[in-house]
C-alpha positions as CSV (number, residue, x, y, z in Angstrom):
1,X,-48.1,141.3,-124.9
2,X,-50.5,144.0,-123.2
3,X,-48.4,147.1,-121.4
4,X,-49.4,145.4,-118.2
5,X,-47.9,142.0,-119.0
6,X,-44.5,143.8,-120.6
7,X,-44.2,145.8,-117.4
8,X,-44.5,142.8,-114.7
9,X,-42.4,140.8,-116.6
10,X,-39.6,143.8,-116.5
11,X,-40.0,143.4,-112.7
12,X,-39.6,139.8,-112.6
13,X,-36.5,140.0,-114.8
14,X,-35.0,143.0,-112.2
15,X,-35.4,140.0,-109.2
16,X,-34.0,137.6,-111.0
17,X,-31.1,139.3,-112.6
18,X,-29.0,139.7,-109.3
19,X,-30.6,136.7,-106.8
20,X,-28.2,137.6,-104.0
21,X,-29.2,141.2,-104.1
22,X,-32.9,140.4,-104.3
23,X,-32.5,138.2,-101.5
24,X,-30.6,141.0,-98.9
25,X,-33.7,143.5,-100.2
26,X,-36.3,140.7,-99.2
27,X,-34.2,140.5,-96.1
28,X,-34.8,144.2,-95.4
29,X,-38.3,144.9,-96.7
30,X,-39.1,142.2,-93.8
31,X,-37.1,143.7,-91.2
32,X,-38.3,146.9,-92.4
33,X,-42.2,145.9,-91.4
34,X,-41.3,144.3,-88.4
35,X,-40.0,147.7,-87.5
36,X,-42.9,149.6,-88.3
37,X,-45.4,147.0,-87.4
38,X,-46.6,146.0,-90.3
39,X,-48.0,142.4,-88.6
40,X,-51.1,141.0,-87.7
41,X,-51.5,138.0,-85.3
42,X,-47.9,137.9,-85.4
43,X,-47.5,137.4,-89.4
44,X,-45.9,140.1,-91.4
45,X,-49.3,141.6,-93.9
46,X,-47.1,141.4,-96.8
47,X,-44.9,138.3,-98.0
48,X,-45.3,139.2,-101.9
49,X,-42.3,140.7,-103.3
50,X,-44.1,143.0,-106.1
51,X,-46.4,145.4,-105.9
52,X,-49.9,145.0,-107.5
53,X,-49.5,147.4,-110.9
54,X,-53.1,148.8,-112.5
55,X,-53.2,151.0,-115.5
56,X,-54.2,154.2,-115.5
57,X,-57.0,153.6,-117.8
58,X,-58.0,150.6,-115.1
59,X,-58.1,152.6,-112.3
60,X,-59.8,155.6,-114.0
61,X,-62.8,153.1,-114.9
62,X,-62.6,151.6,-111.4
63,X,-63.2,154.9,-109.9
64,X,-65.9,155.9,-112.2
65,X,-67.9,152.9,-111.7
66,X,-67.3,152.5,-108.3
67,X,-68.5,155.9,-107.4
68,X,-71.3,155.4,-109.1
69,X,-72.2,152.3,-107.5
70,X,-71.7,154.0,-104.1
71,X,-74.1,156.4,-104.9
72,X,-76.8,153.6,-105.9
73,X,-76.1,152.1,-102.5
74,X,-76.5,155.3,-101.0
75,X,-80.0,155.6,-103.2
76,X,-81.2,152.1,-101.8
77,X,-80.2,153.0,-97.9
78,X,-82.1,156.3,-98.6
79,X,-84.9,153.9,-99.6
80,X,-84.7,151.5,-97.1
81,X,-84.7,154.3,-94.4
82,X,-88.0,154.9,-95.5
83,X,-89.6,151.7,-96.1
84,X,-89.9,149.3,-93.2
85,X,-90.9,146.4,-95.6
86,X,-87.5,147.2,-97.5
87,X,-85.5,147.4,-93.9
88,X,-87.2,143.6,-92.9
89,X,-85.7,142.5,-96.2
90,X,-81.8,143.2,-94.5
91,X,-82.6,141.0,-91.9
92,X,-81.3,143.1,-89.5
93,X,-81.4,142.2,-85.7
94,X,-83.7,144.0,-83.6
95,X,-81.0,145.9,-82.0
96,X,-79.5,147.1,-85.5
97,X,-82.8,148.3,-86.5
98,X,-83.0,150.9,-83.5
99,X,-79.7,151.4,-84.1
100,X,-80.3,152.5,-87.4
101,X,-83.2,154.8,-86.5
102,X,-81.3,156.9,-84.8
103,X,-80.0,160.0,-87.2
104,X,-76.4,160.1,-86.5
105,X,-76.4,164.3,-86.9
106,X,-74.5,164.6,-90.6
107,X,-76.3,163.2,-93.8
108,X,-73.4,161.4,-95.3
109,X,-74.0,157.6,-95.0
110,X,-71.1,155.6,-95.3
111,X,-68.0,158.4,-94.9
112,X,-65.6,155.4,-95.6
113,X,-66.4,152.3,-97.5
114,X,-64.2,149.9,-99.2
115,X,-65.3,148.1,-102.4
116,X,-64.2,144.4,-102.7
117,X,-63.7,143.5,-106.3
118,X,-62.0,141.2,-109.5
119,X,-60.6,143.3,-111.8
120,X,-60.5,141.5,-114.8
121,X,-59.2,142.6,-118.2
122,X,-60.6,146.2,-117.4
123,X,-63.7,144.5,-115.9
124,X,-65.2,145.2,-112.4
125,X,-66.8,143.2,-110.5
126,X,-68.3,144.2,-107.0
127,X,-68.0,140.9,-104.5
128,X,-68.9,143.0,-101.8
129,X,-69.0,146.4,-99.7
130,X,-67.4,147.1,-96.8
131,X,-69.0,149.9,-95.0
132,X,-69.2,149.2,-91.6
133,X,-65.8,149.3,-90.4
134,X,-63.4,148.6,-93.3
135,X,-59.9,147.8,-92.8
136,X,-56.3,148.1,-94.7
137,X,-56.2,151.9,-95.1
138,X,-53.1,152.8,-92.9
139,X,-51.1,149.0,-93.6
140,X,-51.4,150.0,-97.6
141,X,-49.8,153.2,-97.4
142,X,-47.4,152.2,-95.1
143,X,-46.6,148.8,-97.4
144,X,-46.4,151.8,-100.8
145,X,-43.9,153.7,-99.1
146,X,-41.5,150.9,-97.9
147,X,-42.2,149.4,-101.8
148,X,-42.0,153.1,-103.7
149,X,-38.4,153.3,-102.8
150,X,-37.4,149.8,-102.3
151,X,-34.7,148.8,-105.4
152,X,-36.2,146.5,-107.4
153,X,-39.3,149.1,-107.9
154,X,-36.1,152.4,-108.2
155,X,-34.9,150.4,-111.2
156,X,-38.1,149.5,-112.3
157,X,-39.0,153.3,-112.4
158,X,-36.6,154.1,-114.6
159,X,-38.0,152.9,-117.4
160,X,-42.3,152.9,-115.9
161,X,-43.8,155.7,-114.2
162,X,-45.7,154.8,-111.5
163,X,-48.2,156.5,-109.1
164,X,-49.0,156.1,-105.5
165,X,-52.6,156.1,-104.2
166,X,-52.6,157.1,-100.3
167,X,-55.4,157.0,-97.8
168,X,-54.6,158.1,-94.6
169,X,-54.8,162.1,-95.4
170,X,-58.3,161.2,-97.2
171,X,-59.4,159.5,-94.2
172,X,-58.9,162.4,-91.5
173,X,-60.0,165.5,-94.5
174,X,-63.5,163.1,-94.6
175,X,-63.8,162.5,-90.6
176,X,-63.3,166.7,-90.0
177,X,-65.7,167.1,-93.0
178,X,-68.1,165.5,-91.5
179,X,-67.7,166.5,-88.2
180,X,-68.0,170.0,-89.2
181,X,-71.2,168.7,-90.7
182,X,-72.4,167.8,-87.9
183,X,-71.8,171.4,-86.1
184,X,-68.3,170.5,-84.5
185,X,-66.1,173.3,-83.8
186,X,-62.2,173.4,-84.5
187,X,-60.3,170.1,-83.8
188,X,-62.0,167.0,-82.5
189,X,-60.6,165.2,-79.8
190,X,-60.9,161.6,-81.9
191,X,-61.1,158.1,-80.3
192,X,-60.4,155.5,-82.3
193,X,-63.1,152.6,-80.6
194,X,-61.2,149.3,-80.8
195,X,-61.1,146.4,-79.0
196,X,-57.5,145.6,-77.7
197,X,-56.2,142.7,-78.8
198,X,-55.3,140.3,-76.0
199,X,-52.5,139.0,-77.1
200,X,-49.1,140.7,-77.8
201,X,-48.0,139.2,-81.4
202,X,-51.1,141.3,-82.5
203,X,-50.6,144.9,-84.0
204,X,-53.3,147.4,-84.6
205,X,-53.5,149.1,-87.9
206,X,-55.3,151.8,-85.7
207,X,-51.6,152.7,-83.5
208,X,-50.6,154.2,-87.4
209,X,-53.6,156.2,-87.6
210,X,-53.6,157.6,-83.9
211,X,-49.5,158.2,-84.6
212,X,-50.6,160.3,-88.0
213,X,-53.8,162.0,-86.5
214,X,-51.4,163.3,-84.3
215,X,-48.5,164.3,-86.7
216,X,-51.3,166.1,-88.3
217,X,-52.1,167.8,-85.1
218,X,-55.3,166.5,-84.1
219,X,-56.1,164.7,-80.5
220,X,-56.5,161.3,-80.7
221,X,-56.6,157.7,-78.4
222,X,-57.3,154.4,-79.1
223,X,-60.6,153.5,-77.1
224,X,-61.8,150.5,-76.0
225,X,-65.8,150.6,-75.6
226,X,-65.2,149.4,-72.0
227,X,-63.4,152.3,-71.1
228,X,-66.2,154.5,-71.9
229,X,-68.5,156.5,-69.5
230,X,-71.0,159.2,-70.4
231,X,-71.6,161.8,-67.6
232,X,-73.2,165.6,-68.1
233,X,-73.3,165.1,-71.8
234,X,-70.1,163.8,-72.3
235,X,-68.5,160.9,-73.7
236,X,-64.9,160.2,-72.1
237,X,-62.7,157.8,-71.1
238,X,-61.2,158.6,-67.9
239,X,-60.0,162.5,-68.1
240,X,-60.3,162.3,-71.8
241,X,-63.0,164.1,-73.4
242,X,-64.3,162.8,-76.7
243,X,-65.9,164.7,-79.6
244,X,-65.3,162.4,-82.8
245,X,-65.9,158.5,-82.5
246,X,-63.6,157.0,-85.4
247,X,-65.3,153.5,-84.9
248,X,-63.3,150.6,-85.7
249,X,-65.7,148.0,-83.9
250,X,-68.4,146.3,-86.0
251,X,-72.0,146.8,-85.3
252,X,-72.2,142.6,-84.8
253,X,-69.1,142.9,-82.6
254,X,-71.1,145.7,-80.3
255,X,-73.7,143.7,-79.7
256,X,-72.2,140.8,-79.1
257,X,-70.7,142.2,-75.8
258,X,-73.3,145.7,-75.2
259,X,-77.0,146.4,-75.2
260,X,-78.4,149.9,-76.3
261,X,-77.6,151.2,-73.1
262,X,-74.2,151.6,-73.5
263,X,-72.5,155.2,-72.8
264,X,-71.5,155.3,-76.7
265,X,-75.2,154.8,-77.5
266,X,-76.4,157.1,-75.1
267,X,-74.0,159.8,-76.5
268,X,-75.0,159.1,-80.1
269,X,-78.0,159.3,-79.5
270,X,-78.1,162.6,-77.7
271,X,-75.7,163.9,-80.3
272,X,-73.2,164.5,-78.1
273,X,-71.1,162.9,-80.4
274,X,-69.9,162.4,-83.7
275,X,-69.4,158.7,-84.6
276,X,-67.8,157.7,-88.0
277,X,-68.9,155.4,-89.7
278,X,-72.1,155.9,-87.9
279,X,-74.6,152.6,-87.1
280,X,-76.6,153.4,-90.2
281,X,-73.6,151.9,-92.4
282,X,-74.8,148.6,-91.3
283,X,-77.5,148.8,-94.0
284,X,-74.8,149.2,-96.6
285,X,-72.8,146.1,-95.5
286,X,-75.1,143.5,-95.1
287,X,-74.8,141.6,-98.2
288,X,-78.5,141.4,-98.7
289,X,-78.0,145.0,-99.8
290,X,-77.1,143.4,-103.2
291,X,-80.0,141.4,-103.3
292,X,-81.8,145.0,-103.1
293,X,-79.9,146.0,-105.7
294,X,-80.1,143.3,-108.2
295,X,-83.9,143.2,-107.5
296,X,-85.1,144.6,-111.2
297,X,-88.4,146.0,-110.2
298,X,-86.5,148.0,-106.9
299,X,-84.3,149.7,-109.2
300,X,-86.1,150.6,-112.1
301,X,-86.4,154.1,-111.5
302,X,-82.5,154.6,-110.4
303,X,-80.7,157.2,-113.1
304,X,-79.6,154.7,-116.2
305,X,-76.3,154.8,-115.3
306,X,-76.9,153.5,-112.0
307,X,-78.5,150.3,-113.5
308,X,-76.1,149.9,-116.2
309,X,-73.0,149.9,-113.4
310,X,-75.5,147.3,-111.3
311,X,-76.2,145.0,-114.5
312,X,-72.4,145.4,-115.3
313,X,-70.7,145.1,-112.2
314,X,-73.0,144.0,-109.3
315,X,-73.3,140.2,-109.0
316,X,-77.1,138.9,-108.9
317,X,-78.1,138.4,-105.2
318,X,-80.8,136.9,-103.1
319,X,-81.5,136.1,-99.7
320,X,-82.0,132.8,-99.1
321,X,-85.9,131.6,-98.7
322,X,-88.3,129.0,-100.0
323,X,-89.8,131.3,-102.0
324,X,-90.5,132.9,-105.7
325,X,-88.4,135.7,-107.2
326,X,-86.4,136.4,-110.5
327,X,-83.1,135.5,-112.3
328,X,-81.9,138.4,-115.1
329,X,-85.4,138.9,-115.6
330,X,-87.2,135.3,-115.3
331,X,-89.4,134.0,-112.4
332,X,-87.5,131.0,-110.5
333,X,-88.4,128.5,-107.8
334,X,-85.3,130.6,-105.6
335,X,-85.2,127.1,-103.8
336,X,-85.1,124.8,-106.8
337,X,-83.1,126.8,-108.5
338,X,-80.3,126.7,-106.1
339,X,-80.1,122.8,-105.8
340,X,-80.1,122.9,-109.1
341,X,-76.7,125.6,-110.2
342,X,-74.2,125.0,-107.5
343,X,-71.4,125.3,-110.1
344,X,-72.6,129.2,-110.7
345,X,-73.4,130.1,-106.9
346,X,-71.9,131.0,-103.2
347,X,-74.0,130.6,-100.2
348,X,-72.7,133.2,-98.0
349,X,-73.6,134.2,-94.8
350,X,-75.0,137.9,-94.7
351,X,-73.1,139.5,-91.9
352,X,-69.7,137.6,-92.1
353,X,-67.3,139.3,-94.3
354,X,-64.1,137.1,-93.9
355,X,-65.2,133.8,-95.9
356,X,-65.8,132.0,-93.4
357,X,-69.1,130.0,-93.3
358,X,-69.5,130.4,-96.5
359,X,-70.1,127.7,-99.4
360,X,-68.4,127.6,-102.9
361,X,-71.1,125.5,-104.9
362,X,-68.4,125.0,-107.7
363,X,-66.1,123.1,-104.9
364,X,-69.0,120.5,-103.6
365,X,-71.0,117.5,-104.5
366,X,-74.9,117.4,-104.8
367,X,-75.2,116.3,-101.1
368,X,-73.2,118.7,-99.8
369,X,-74.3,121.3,-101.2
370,X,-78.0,120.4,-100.6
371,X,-76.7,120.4,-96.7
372,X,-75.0,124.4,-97.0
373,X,-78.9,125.2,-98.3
374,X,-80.5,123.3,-95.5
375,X,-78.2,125.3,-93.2
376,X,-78.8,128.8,-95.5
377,X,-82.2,128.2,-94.9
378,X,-82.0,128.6,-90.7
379,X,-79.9,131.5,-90.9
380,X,-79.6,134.7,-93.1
381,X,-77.3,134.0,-95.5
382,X,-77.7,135.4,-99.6
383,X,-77.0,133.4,-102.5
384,X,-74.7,134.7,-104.8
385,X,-73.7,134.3,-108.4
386,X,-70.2,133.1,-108.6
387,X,-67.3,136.1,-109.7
388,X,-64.6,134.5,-111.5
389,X,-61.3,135.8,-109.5
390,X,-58.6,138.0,-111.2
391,X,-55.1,135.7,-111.3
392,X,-51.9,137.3,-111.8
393,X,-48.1,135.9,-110.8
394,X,-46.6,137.3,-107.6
395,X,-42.9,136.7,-106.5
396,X,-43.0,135.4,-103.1
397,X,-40.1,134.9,-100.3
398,X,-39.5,131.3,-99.8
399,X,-37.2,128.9,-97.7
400,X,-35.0,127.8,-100.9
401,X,-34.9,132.1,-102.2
402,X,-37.8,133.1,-104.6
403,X,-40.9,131.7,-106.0
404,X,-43.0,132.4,-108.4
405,X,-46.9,131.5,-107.4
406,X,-50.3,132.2,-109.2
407,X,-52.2,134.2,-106.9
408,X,-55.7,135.3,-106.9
409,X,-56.3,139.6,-106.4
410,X,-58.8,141.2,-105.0
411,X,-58.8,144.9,-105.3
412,X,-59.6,147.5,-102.9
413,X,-60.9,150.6,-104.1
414,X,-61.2,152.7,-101.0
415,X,-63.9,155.7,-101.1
416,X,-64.2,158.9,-98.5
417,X,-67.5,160.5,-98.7
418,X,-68.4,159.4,-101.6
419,X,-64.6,159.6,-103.9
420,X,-62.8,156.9,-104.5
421,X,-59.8,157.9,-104.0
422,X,-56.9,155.2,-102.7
423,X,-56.6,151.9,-103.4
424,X,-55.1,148.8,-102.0
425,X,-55.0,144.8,-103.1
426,X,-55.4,141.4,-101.4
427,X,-53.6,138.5,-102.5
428,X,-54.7,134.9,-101.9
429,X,-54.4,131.7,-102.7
430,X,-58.0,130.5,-101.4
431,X,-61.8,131.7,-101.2
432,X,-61.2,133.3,-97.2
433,X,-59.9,136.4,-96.4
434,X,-57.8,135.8,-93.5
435,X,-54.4,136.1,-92.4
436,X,-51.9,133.4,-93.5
437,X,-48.1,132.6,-95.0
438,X,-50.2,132.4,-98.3
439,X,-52.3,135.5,-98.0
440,X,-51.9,139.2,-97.2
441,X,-52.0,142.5,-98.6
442,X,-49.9,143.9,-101.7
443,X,-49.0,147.9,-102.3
444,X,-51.2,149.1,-105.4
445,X,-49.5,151.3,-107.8
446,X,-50.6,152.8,-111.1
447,X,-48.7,151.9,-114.2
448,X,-48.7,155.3,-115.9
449,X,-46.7,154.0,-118.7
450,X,-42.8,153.7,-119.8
451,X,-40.7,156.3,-120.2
């Protein structure tokens, strides 16, 4: 039995030892998040009654290679920025393109990302990249304080070190970084650009980042883009002036509702602004960046390691065409070659980043599955080679006490300029990333080893 497998087996034995006093904790850990608002759509983020434990040696490799992926996405953008053939190949909306013309004043490209992967055995794999407005920072280090000194994980401690791996401080020391970059002066007066939920069973992770930018003495307001008006070369809302954009609204969300006239473009654009994550991160998240990536011929100049962490970790991408292109080296008919593999690929669509819409080849019939490419085909969606999810056991609160389910974990390395430095974990038991009894997120600590 691996050090992993001994120590989550320890924890399961400390729950089940004393039922009744597991069952008062559980009692309190929820009353505990409904008190700090730890909820979304009304649902408490976190039903799992363990926290997700990495080794140290897991965590060290998942940094390394994840910050070296980062900086071959950042390679590619820098690419793309350049070469309008490459930009077409997005298939970015008109809008986004101007968008992304438009230098945002600092040179960092994605200040905050978030890596969605399987970690498997030691093994990374990349699913997909958050960069335009990635979520779960605040709720995760809220969820590892409740956890750190909950029982279950004090006893626990006695016998395993563990570590915590926080985000929120990262988070403001890389917006201030880079709005000194961009030639900002002392503290920013931050708004955190949201739009407010319209419904009151909703909480925003945002009210725990405005609460600690505060604590931490900076200025700051949650924003809604409606609220904001740009008058002698200032962006504000009302009688609050606004120097740092912390922008919590997807590029696709923005223009859904605003064209390019809007007062936070106008500001951006004059650089009277500093917005974080600026509208050049859209490059990054579209998931036709991987097909970039996994393109052979684009990459073949990138630093070795670069290629070896893309071969390794990066799942083989294409946008969806009737058209020619390569498979791990070979030329393929892209269009036969899907009809052909469902049980290895995903159809998913290239903007959407919650599951939905997309298609799990393995989980269809020939005539479905020739439907999903028929649809693929009218919209810009990638094809994807099929990840096989991490599965671990998770202790769950349940009507009749505790129970024991097989969940699948996604992991969340979380990166600030560049570092990768916190790290959170989503638990499921399907292919979407939504809200649900059966879904949420789970504190990640690192198993230093027993004592």
């Amino acid at each position: 039995m691996s050090q992993l497998d001994e120590a989550i087996a320890r924890y399961h034995k400390i729950l089940e030892s004393d039922r009744e006093r597991t069952r008062a904790w559980a009692t309190e850990l929820q009353a505990q998040m409904e008190a700090e608002q730890l909820s979304f759509g009304g649902r408490l983020i976190c039903p799992f009654l363990r926290p997700h434990f990495i080794t140290r040696r897991q965590y060290d490799s998942l940094v390394k290679t994840g910050e070296t992926l980062i900086s071959a996405v950042d390679r590619m953008q820098q690419m793309v920025l350049q070469d309008p053939a490459l930009l077409s190949q997005l298939e970015l909306l008109p809008a986004e393109k101007m968008l992304a013309a438009i230098d945002p004043g600092y040179k960092t490209l994605e200040v905050t990302c978030r890596l969605d992967s399987h970690l498997t055995n030691g093994s990374l794999r990349l699913v997909q990249y958050n960069a335009d407005s990635p979520t779960g920072v605040a709720w995760a280090d809220s969820l590892s304080e409740l956890f750190y000194n909950a029982p279950p994980v004090k006893e626990f401690r006695k016998k395993h070190t563990l570590s915590k791996v926080s985000g929120k401080k990262h988070l403001l020391s890389a917006l201030l970084a880079t709005y000194r970059q961009f030639g900002g002066r002392g503290k920013p007066k931050i708004a955190i650009l949201e739009f407010r939920p319209s419904f009151a069973t909703t909480t925003s992770e945002f009210e725990i980042f405005r609460d600690f930018f505060r604590k931490e003495g900076c200025e700051a307001e949650i924003v809604s883009p409606d609220q904001l008006e740009f008058k002698n070369g200032v962006l504000r809302r009302g009688n609050y002036d606004i120097n740092l954009v912390y922008r919590r609204v997807s590029v696709q969300e923005f223009l859904q509702r605003f064209d390019l006239s809007h007062p936070l473009v106008q500001a951006y654009r004059a650089r009277a602004v500093c917005m974080v994550n600026s509208f050049r991160s859209e490059l990054a998240h579209k998931k036709a960046m991987f097909a970039l990536l996994t393109d052979e011929a684009l990459i073949a100049k990138f630093p070795a390691a670069e290629r070896k962490a893309i071969a390794e970790h990066v799942p083989w991408t294409r946008v969806v065409a009737a058209t020619k292109t390569t498979y791990h080296g070979k030329k393929i008919d892209l269009q036969e070659f899907i009809l052909k593999h469902r049980e290895r690929l995903v159809l998913k669509p290239n903007d959407d980043y919650t599951g939905q819409g997309s298609f799990f080849g393995w989980e269809m019939n020939d005539a479905s599955w020739e439907r999903a490419f028929r649809q693929a085909l009218h919209t810009p969606y990638v094809v994807q080679e099929k990840v096989e999810p991490a599965r671990s056991v998770f202790p769950v609160r349940s009507d009749g006490g505790i129970e024991l389910r097989e969940m699948r974990v996604d992991v969340y390395p979380q990166a600030y300029i560049g570092r990768i430095l916190s790290c959170s974990s989503w638990l499921s038991w399907g292919t979407t990333a939504g809200f649900s009894t059966s879904a949420g997120l789970a504190p990640t600590f690192i198993l230093e080893g027993s004592k």
